[in-house]
N, C-alpha and C positions, 0 to 999 in steps of 0.2 A: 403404737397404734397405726394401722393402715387406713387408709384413704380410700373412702367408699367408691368403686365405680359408678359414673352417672351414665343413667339409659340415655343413649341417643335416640333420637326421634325426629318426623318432617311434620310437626305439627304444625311449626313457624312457618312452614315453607309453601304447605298445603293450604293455610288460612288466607298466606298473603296471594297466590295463585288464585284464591277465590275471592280476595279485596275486600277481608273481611278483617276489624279489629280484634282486638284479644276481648273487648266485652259484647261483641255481636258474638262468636264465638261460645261466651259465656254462659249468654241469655241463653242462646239455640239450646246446648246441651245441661242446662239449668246448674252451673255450680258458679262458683265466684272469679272475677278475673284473675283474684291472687292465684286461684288453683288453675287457671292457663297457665300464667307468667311460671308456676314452676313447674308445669308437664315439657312447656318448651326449654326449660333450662338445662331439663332431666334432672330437678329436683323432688322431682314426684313421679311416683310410678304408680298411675292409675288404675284404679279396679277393669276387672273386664266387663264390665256393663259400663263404664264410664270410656272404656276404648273401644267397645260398640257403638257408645252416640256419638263418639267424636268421628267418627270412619263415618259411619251415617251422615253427618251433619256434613261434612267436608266432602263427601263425596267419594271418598277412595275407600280401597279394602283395610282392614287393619293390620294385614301384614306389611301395607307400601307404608306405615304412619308408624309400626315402631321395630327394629332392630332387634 
């Protein structure tokens, strides 16, 4: 069995540049901190409506936010 690649992403990078926790974050785009903690791990690869509010909420395009 192979070893799934994980999406890299600046979600971590983006949030902390705007001084913002993983559950301010959360609340903005209404899902739960556990599903931050694993967008930033790239253990979850979010819906595109779910990577629209996060580019939204954070401020950047959502090309600068995932790889």
């Amino acid at each position: 069995m192979g070893s799934e690649a994980r999406m890299t992403n600046a979600v971590a990078s983006a949030r902390l540049t705007r001084g913002w926790t993983q559950q301010r974050l959360a609340s903005v785009t209404q899902v739960s901190r556990q599903t931050i903690i694993a967008i930033e791990k790239g253990d979850y690869e979010p819906s595109t409506s779910l990577s629209l509010k996060l580019a939204l909420a954070l401020g950047v395009a959502v090309e600068d936010l995932f790889a």
